[in-house]
Each structure stands twice: as structure tokens, then as C-alpha cells.
C-alpha positions as CSV (number, residue, x, y, z in Angstrom):
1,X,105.0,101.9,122.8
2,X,104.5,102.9,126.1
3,X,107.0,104.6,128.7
4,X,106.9,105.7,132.3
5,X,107.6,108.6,132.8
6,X,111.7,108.1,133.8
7,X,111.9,106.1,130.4
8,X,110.3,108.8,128.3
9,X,112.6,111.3,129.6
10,X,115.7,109.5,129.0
11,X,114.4,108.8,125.4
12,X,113.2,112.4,124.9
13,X,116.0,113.9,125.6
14,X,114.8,115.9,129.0
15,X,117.8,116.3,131.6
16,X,115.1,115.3,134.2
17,X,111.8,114.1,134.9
18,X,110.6,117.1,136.5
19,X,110.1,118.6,133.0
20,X,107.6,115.6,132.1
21,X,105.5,116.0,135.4
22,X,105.5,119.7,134.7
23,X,104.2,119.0,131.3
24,X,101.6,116.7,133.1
25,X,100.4,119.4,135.7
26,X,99.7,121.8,132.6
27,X,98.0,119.1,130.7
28,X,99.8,119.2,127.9
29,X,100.5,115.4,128.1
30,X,96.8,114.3,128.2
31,X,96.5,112.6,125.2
32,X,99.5,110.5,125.2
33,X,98.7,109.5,128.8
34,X,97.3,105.5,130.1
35,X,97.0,104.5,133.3
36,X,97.5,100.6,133.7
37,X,97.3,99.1,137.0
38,X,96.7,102.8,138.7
39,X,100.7,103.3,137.3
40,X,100.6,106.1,134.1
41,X,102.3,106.1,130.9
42,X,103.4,108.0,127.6
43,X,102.4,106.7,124.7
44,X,105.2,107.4,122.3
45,X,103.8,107.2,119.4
46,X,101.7,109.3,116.8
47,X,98.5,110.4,116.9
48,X,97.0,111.7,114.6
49,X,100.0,112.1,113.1
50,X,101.6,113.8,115.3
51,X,103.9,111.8,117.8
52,X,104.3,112.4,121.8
53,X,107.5,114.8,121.2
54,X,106.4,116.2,118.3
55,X,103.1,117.0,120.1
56,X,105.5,118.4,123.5
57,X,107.8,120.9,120.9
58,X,104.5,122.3,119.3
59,X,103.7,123.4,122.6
60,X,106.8,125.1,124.4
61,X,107.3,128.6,124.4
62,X,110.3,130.7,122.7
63,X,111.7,130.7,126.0
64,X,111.5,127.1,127.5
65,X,112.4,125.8,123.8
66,X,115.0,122.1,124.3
67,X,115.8,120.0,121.6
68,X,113.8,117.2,121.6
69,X,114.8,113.7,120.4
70,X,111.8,112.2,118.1
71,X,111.8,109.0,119.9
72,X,110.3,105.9,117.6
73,X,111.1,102.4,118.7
74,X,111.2,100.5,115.3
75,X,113.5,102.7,114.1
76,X,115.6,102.5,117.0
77,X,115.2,98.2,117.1
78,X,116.1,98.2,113.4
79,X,118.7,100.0,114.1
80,X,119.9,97.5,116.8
81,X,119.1,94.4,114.8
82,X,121.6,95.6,111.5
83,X,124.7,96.7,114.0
């Protein structure tokens, strides 16, 4: 799945979208970004293995550490479907 960057955010768990461009500028989100029609996005998914905020926690310090929510949209559209 892909997000802009205000939807990734809001599923991640950031209080803003400042932390994702921060992110960006330190290139921490290269992998996980696509540019489609000169507008990027997060893929949220794995790879490798490892998914987009799994990937983001492995690489925050002691002292910028958040919670971060493991965002995975069939989980969350099952989810929806069975309420």
C-alpha cells in the first residue's frame, strides 16, 4: 500500500508530519519511497521483511524513541469487514 506522506503519519502514529519529512531529509525513508506523477509516497509494507515502521523504529535513537503503530492494511480491512 502506498501513503502520502499526511496518511502515513496519521497511520504511524507521528503527532505530525514534520517527523516524516525529517525522516526523508536524513534518508532514512529511501527505500520505502515512489514518486508517481512527480507526487512521493510510503510504501507501507515489508521489505525484505521488514515493514516501513518497523524499518523507522530500528533507526531512532534512545532519545527521539515514539511508539510506533505497525501499520498493515489487510489487517486493518479484515478488521473492518468482521465488525
Amino acid at each position: 500500500m502506498l501513503c502520502t506522506f499526511t496518511e502515513a503519519y496519521k497511520c504511524l502514529g507521528f503527532k505530525s508530519r514534520a517527523s516524516i519529512y525529517q525522516l526523508r531529509d536524513k534518508g532514512i525513508l529511501e527505500p520505502y519511497l515512489r514518486r508517481i506523477n512527480d507526487q512521493k509516497y510510503l510504501f507501507m509494507g515489508a521489505i525484505k521483511g521488514v515493514t516501513l515502521a518497523k524499518h523507522i523504529q530500528n533507526n531512532l535513537t534512545s532519545n527521539n524513541w515514539i511508539p510506533i503503530n505497525d501499520y498493515d492494511l489487510e489487517k486493518y480491512i479484515e478488521l473492518a469487514k468482521s465488525q
